[in-house]
N, C-alpha and C positions, 0 to 999 in steps of 0.2 A: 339368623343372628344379625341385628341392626345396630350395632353401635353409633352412638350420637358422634357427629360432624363438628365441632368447636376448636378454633384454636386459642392455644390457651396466651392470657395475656399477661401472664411474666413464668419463667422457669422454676420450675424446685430444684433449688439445692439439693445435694447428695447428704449432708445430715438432718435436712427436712425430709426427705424421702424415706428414709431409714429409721426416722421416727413415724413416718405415714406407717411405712410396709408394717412396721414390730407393732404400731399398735392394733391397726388393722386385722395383721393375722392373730394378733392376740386375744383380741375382741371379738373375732370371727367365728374364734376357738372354742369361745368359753359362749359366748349368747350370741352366735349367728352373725348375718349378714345384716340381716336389719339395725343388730345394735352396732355393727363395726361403721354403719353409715351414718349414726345414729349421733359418733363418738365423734365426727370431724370439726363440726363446732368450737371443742374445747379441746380443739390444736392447734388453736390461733399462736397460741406460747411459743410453741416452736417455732412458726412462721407461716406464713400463709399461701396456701395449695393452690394450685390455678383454677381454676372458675370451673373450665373443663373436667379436670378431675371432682370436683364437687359436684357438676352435674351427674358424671358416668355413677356414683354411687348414690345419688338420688335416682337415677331411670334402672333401679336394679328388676331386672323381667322375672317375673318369676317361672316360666322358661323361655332354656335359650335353645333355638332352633338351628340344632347342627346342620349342615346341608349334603344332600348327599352326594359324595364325590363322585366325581369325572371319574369314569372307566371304560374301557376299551369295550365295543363289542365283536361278536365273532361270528361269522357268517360260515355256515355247517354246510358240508354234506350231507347229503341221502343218508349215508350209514354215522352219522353222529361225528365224524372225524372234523376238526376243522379245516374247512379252507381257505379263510381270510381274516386278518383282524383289522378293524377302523377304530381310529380314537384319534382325540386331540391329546389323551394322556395317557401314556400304558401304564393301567393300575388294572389290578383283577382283588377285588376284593371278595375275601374268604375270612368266614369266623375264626374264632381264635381258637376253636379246638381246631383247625386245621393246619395253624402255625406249629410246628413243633419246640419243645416247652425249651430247647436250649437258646431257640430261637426271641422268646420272650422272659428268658431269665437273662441274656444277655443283654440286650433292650433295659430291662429295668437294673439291672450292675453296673453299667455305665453311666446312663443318663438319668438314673434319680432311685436311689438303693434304698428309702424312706417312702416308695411310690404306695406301698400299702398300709401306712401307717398316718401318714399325714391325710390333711383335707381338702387338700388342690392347693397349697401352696408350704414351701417350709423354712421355718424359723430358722431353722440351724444353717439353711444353705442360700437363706436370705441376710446373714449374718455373715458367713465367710467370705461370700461372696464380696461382700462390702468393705471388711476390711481389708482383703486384698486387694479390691483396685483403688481404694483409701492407699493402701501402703505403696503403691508403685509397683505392683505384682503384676505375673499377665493379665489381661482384661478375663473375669470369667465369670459365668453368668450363674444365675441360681435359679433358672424357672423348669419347673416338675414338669413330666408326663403330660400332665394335663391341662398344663399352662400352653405346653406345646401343640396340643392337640386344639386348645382354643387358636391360640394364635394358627394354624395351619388351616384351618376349617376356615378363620374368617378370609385368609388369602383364599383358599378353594371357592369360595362362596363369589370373592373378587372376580377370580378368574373366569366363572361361571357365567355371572353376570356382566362380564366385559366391562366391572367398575375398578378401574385405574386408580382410583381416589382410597378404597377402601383397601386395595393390595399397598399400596403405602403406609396408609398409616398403620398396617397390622404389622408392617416390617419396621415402623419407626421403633428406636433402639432408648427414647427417651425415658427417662425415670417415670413420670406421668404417664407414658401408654404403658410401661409395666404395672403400675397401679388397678389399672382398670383394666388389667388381663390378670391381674388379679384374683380381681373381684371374679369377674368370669369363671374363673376355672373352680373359687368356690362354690359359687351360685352352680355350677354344672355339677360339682361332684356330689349334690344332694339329688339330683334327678338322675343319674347312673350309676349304677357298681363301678366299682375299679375293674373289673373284668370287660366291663362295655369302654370303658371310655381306653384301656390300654389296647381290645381288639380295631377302634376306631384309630388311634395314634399311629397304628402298624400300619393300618390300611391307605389312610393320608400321610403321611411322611415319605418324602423323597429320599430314594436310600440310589442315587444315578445321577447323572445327566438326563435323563430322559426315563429314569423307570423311579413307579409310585408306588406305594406300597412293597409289603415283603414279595406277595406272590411274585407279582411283575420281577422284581427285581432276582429271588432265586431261581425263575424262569431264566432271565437273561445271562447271568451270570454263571448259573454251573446248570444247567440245563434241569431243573430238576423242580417240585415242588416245595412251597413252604415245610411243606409234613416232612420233608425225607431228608431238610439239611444235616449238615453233621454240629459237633459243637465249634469245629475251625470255619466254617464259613456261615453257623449263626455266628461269628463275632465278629467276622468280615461286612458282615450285612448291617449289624447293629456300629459297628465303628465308621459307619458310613453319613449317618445321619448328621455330626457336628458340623462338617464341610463334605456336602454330595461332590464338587469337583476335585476338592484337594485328596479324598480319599476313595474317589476312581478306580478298585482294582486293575483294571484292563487299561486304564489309559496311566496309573501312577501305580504299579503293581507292590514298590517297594513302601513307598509309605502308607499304602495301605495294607501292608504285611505288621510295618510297624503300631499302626493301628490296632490290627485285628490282636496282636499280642500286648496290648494294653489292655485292652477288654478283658483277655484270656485270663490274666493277672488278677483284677478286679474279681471275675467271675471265680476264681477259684479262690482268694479271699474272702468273699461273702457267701461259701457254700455250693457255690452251682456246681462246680466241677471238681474231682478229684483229682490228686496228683497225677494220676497215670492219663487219664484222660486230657487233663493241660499239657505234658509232655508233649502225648500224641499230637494232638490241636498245634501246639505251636512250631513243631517240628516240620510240621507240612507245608513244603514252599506254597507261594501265592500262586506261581505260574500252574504247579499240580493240579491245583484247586480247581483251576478256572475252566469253565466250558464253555463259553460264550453261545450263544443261542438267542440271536436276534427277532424280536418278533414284527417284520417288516408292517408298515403300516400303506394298507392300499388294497386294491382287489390285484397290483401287480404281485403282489406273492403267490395270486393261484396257479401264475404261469397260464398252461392250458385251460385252464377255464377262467384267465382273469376277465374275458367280456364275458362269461356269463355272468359273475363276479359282479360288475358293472351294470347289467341288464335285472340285477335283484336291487342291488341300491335305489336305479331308477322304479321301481316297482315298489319300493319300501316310501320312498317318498312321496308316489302319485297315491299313496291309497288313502285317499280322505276318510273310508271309515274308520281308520284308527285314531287320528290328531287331527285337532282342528285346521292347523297352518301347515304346509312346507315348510317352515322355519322351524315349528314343535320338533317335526317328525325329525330335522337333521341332527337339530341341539339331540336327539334321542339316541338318534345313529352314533354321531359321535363322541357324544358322552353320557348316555343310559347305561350302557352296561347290554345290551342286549345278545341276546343266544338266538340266531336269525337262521332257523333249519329249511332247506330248503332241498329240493329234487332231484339235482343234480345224482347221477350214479358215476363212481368217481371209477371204476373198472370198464363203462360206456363210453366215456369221457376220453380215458385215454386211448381206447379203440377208436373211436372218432378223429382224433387229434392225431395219431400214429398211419390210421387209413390215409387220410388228407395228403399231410407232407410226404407221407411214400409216394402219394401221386403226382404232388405238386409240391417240390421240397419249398422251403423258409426261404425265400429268398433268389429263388428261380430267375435267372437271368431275364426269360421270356416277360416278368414283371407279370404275370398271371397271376389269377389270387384264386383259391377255392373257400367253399365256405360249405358244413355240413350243421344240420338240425336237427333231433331225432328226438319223439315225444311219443308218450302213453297215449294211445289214440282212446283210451278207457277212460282216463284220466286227466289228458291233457299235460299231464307231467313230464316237464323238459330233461331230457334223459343225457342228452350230450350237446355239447352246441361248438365247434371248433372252427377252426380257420389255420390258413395256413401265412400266419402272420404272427410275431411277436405284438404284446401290447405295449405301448408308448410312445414315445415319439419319436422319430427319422433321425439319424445318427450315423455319423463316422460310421461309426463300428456295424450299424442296421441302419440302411437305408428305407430298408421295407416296411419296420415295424410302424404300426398305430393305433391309434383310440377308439378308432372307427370299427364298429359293431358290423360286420360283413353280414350276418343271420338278421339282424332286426333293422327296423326303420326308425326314421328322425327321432322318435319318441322316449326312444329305448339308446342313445345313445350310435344308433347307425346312418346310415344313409340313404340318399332315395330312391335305391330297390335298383332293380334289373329286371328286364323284360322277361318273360317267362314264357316265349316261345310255345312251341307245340304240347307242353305238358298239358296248355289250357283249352288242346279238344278235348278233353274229358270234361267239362264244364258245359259245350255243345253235346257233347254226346250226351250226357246224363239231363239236360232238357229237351233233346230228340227224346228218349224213353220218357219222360213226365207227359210230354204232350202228345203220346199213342201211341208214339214209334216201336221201330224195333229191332233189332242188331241184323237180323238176316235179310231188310229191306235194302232195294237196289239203288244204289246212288249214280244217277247218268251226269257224270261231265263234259260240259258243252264245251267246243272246240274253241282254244286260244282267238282272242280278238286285239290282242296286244303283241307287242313286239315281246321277244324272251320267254314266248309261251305261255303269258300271261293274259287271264282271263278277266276283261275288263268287267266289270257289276254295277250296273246303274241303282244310284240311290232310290228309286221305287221298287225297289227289288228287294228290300228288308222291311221288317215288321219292327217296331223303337215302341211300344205300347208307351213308355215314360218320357218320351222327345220325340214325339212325330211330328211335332213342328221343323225340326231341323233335317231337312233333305240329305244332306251330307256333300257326299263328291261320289265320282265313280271309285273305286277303289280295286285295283290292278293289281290281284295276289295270284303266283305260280306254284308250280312243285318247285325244289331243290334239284332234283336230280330227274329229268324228264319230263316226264306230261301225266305217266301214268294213262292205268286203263283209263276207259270213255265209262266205263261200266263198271261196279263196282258195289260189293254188300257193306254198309256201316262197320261191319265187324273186322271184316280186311282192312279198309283204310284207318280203322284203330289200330290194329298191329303194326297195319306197316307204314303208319302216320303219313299218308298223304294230305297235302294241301287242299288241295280242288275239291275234292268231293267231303271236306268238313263245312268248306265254305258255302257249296249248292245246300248241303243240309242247315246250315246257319239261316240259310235264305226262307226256309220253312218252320221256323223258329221266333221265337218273340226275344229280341236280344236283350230286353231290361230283364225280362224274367230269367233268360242264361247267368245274369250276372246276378241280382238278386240270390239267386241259387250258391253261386260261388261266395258269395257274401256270409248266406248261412251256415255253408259251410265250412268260415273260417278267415275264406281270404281276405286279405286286408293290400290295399295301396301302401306303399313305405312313406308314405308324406301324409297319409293321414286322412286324405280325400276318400270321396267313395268312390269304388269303382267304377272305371270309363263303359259307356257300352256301344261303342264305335264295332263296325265289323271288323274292323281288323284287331277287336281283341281277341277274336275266334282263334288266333293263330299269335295270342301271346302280348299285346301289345302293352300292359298293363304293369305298372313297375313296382314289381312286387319284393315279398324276401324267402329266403330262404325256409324259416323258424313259419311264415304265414303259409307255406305251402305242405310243410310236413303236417299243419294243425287242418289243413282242409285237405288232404289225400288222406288223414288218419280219420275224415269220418266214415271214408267209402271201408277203413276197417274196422269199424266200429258199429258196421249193421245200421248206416243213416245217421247217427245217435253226433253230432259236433259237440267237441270240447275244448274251452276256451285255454290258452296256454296258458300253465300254471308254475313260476318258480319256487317260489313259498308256501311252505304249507302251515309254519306259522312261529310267533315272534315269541319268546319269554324274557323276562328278567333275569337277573343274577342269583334272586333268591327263588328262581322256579316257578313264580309267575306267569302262568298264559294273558300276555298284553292282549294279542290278537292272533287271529285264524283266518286262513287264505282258503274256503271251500271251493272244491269243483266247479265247474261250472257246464252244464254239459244241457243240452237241448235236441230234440230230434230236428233234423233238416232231411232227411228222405226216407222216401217209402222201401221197406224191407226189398221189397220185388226190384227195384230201381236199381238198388246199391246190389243185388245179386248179378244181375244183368250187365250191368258198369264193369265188375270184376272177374265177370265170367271174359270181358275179352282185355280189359288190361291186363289180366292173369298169359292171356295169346301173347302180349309183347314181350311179357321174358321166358320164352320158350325155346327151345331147340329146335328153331326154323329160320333157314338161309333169309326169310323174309321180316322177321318180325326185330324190330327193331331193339329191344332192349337183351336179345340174346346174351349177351355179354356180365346179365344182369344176373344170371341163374344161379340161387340157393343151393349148399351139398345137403345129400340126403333128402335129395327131391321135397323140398319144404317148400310148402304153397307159399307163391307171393305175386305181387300185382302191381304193375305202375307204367309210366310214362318217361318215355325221351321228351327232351324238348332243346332247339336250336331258335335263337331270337335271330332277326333279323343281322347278316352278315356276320353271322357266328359272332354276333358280339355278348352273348351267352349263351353257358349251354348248359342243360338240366338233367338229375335223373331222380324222378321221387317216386317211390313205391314203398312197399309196405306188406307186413304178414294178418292176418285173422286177428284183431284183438291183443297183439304182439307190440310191433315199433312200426310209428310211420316216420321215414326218413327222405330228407331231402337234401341233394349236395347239388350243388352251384358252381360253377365257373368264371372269370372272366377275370375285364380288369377292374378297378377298383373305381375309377370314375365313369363304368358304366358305357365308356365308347370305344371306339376302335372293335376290328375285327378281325378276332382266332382263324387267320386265315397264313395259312407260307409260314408257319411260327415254330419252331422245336424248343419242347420244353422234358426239361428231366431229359437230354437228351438226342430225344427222339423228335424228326421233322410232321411238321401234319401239314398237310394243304389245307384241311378246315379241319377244324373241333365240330363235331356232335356231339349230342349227348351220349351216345352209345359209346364212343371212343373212349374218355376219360373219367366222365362224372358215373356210366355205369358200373364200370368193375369198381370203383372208391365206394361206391353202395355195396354193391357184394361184398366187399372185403370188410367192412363196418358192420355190414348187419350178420356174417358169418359169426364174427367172433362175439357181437352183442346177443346173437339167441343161442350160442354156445351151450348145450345143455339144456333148454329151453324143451318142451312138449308142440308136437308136433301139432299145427292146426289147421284147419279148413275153413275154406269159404261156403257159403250158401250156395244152391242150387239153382240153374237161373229158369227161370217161369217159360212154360210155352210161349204165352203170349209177348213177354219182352225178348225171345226169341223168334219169333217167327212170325210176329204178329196179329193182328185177328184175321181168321176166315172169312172172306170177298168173293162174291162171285164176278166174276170176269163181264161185262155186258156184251153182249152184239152188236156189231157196228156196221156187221157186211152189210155193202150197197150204198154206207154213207161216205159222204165226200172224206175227205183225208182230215180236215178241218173240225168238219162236223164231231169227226169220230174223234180226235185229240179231244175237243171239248167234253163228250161223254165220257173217255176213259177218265180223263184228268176230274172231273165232278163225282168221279165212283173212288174216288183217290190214287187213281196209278199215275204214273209216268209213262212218256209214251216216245218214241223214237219211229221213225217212217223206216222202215226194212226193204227187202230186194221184193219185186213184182212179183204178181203170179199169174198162171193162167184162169181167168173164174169166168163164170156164167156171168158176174156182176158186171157191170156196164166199165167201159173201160176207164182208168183211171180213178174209179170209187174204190173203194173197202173190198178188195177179195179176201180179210180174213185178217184174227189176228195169233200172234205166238206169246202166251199160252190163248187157246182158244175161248169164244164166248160162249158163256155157260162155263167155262171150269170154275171151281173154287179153288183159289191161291192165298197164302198169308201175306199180310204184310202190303207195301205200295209197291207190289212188285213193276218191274218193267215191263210195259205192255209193248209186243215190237208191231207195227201195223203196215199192213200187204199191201199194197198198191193192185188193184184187178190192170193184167197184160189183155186182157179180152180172154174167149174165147181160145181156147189149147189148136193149133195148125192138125188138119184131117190127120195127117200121121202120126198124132201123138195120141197114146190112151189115156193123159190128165184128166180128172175128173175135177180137178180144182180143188177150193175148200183152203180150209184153217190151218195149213202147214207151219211148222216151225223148224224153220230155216238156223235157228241156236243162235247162240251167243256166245262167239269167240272173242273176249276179251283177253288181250296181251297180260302177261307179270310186267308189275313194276317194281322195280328200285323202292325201296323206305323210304321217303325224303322228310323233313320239318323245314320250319322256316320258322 
């Protein structure tokens, strides 16, 4: 609807206008609009009409384009319930069979009792009208149903469109814009039934301060639906419309009682209601009536899930394949009307959010923050996403609370991640097996060259296949807690996450392809960069999030198979429309064998062993599951993400919120820690999250892991006896073992060469086993019966402590 812009250049008088309207509707009546426009000519007698008015019934459209109004949309749960509404206007528009009929006989008994009789405009109360405020009467107007619904539409259309200009003149009160809302409302009621154009009236009409339409408004006001009001609060809702502030129930409860029993009066006057039923109706105080029922606007009403809440908006607006702009897709948000379903499981949700704060109340003195993510590693479907923060902003009353998205990065509303520590030897371990390896192969740790037991690594010591121009630095990483054996299978120092020996295997590795791998399978930097492939990400260095770690440990549950994080599954209308569809997104990133192998021993760290670090991590009802501790540098986070078969892959997080300082001398909920690990706190909040989330849930298993990714391939061990010490490193280390120099023996072999090695030359062993090599003592003293040879001497390597770093 375009109404022409003109101001007019002299006023009509009140008995010029009143000779416009009577002829106009007269003419209207009898041969249409054409000849009512047809007739202004030869009204010069009376006096003459403003210019403007002459135009508006010269530009007659022959249709007028109603717009469709501003409505609230609603962002869903998984199971259809809502959890949030956004708008610029709470209106929910619903047809008119869902208004109930006392609800729309009251409407038309008060505010134009001629609405099915007339043609969009009427004689008789364009007559009265006039002579009463001619006579010094109260001021009172005479425009129909439909008159109202033009003039509301063209404000709507105003407001819509952010034109200031056009919400004025549609509220100007003068005689000449009643003229040409006129004409309007005739022109409209030849393109609509009076059943459409009085279902539209309902729907745009302000019956509040802030609520539009019926629904909106018997939502807010007695908690209930259009369909279900009674006939005392249709006439509270209908007595509303003259003045939405002065007739207020909730904020002016007595005059709008005196209100709703004018209506009452009128309605049982003109038929609507029987005596007994107006009794009832007006007997019923206002305050009885009322139910208030706010429908809060924001994702702050999801509470516990209001940053998922916020992590779907942001997700509603980045997705270019539905609208062309960011500016389309918001005007959509809020004010389309849209029914925004999305994956959230609202019984997950609050297990998530109840786990968390048990562990780390709201508010914890310690100023700790946790943060949990759990998603369909089949699907990628975010299943629960909490924190143990209110959403908003920092206050008297919450200090803690914020806007800040702890589970996601910059993009999504969060921040720039936290170091992910030891969880990300699984990223080294799972390219140890791509590139031959294999869990029961021996890992030798060479002896501390640094102060604090630290093992210095010179930068020609790593393979960068995508930066080898860049050297690096040496880089000086330790255990946590000791030194750990010298000696050591892949599979132990996964359990029981030692330093040392993921880093000597890092050194055997191509670190762009480590992290390319982590990449495919899910993980993401929180700022948006790709990931770093420095050694020292082998041991976490990478600032990641929460929601990116649960979507890449959930492909090692998914049989290789990555699934991109999914909120929405997808967008409709009001009238049931599918806008758009948010599909899967799911790609293989590993070899079946790989992801068996990987699980077979992160399955070892939540076991019932004094050694294995996620112990604290263990399912009831012995229910397979698999994952990682992880401790960043100085306990300044600490992680536990694991995961079932095809189930939930879960990831909870610790720290502080800007990312620094270190969980070290701290008591929180409590209890004192010297440090946070991830075993300490972030694993039981996973157990206790994922207990009640598979609650009921079928039991399942992991794949079976391959000879060869356990034990590696079959090698025969070489000969070396008689070769120098040297010699022989170089042949074992070229047949692919490791080699360590062991205690002397007595051999035939010349002294100081190769008397032999442990396992012997000629055995066949799996994998890069550890070759230990003999020193020849000479010849065994006359009084010994040594005959020399290939002895093995064993290998005593000490237990160590778990440690991360």
């Amino acid at each position: 609807m375009s109404p022409s812009r003109r101001s007019p250049s002299r006023a009509v008088g009140p008995a010029q206008m009143l000779a416009l309207l009577l002829t106009f509707v007269l003419v209207a009546g009898l041969g249409g609009v054409l000849a009512a426009g047809l007739m202004l000519p030869a009204l010069g007698a009376v006096g003459t009409a403003t210019q403007a008015t002459e135009d508006m019934f010269d530009e007659i459209p022959d249709e007028l384009a109603i717009p469709e109004p501003s409505q609230r949309s609603e962002i869903l749960w998984a199971d259809g319930s809502r959890m949030a509404s956004i708008y610029a206007d709470n209106r929910v528009v619903v047809p008119l069979d869902q208004m109930n009929p006392h609800l729309r006989n009251a409407v038309v008994a008060i505010e134009d009792r001629r609405f099915y009789d007339h043609r969009g405009v009427d004689p008789e109360g364009i007559a009265r009208a006039f002579v009463n405020n001619l006579a010094g009467g109260s001021l009172e107007g005479a425009s129909t149903i439909t008159q109202q619904y033009v003039k509301n539409a063209l404000i709507e259309h105003g407001r819509i469109t952010g034109d200031a200009d056009l919400i004025r003149e549609a509220q100007d009160e003068s005689y000449g814009r009643k003229l040409a809302e006129a004409q309007m409302a005739i022109s409209l009621e030849q393109q609509l039934t009076k059943d459409q154009i009085l279902e539209g009236y309902l729907n745009l009409a302000q019956f509040g301060r802030s609520q539009y339409g019926v629904e909106a408004a018997a939502q807010y006001y007695f908690g209930k639906p259009a369909a279900d009001v009674t006939p005392a609060e249709a006439a509270t809702l209908a007595g509303i419309t003259q003045s939405p502030a002065a007739h207020d129930p909730e904020r002016y409860p007595e005059q709008s009682e005196r209100r709703r029993n004018t209506v009452l009066s009128v309605m049982r006057a003109q038929g609507f209601l029987s005596e007994a039923e107006y009794q009832e109706a007006r007997d019923t105080p206002m305050e009885e009536m009322l139910t208030i029922t706010p429908a809060p606007n924001g994702c702050q009403a999801a509470r516990s899930a209001a940053y998922f809440c916020e992590y779907v908006v942001d997700e509603l607006l980045q997705h270019e394949e539905w609208l062309d702009s960011r500016e389309e897709r918001r005007d959509a948000l809020y004010r389309g009307g849209l029914i925004i379903h999305t994956t959230l499981d609202r019984e997950r949700q609050v297990a998530a959010y109840e786990s968390v704060t048990a562990s780390v109340p709201v508010g914890d003195p310690s100023n700790i923050r946790m943060a949990l993510s759990s998603v369909d590693p089949t699907t990628g479907d975010i299943q629960a996403m909490a924190q143990n923060t209110n959403f908003g902003s920092p206050s008297e009353e919450d200090s803690s609370a914020t806007s800040v998205n702890l589970n996601v990065g910059l993009s999504h509303g969060g921040g720039r991640g936290f170091q992910g520590g030891s969880t990300h030897k699984v990223f080294a371990l799972i390219e140890w097996l791509r590139e031959g390896g294999a869990l029961e192969d021996t890992i030798t740790v060479r002896s501390p060259t640094g102060p604090d037991g630290r093992r210095e690594f010179e930068p020609d010591e790593w393979s960068n296949s995508c930066d080898a121009a860049n050297p690096g630095s040496v880089y000086p990483p330790r255990n946590i807690e000791g030194t750990g054996s010298d000696v050591m299978t892949v599979h132990d120092a996964t359990r029981m996450s030692i330093n040392l020996p993921f880093v000597e295997m890092a050194t055997q590795i191509d670190l762009c392809a480590m992290m390319d791998t982590a990449a495919a399978m899910g993980l993401e930097r929180a700022d948006g960069n790709p990931l770093l492939n420095y050694p020292s990400t082998v041991l976490g260095s990478n600032e990641i999030t929460p929601l990116s770690q649960a979507v890449a440990f959930g492909t090692l549950a998914n049989d290789g198979i990555a699934c991109a994080p999914r909120a929405i599954t997808s967008i409709e209308n009001h009238h049931d429309e599918e806008l758009a569809t948010f599909e899967t997104s799911c790609e293989r990133a590993l070899e079946s064998s790989v992801v068996n192998a990987a699980n077979h021993s992160l399955q070892a760290v939540i076991d019932d062993d004094p050694y294995a670090t996620g112990r604290s991590a263990i399912l009831p009802e012995g229910r397979s599951a698999a994952g990682k501790t992880g401790t960043a540098n100085d306990a300044s986070a600490s992680w536990f993400v694991g995961y079932t078969p095809e189930q939930l892959s879960t990831a909870v997080w610790m720290g502080y919120q800007e990312a620094t300082g270190a969980m070290t001398n701290v008591t929180v909920d409590g209890q004192h820690y010297d440090w946070i690990f991830g075993s300490h706190i972030p694993a039981p909040t996973w157990r206790d999250y994922m207990a009640r989330a598979l609650d009921g849930e079928p039991q399942t298993r992991f794949g079976e892991v391959g000879e060869r990714e356990l034990e590696g391939e079959r090698r025969r061990v070489p000969s070396v006896t008689g070769q120098s010490i040297g010699q022989a490193e170089d042949t074992l280390e070229q047949a692919g073992f490791s080699t360590r120099v062991g205690s002397g023996q007595y051999s035939s072999a010349p002294f100081g060469t190769v008397a032999g090695t442990s396992p012997g030359g000629g055995t066949e062993v799996r994998g890069a086993e550890l070759i230990t090599i003999h020193p020849s003592a000479g010849p065994p003293p006359a009084s010994t019966n040594n005959t020399g040879g290939d002895d093995d001497d064993g290998d005593d390597s000490e237990d160590s402590d778990g440690d991360e770093d």
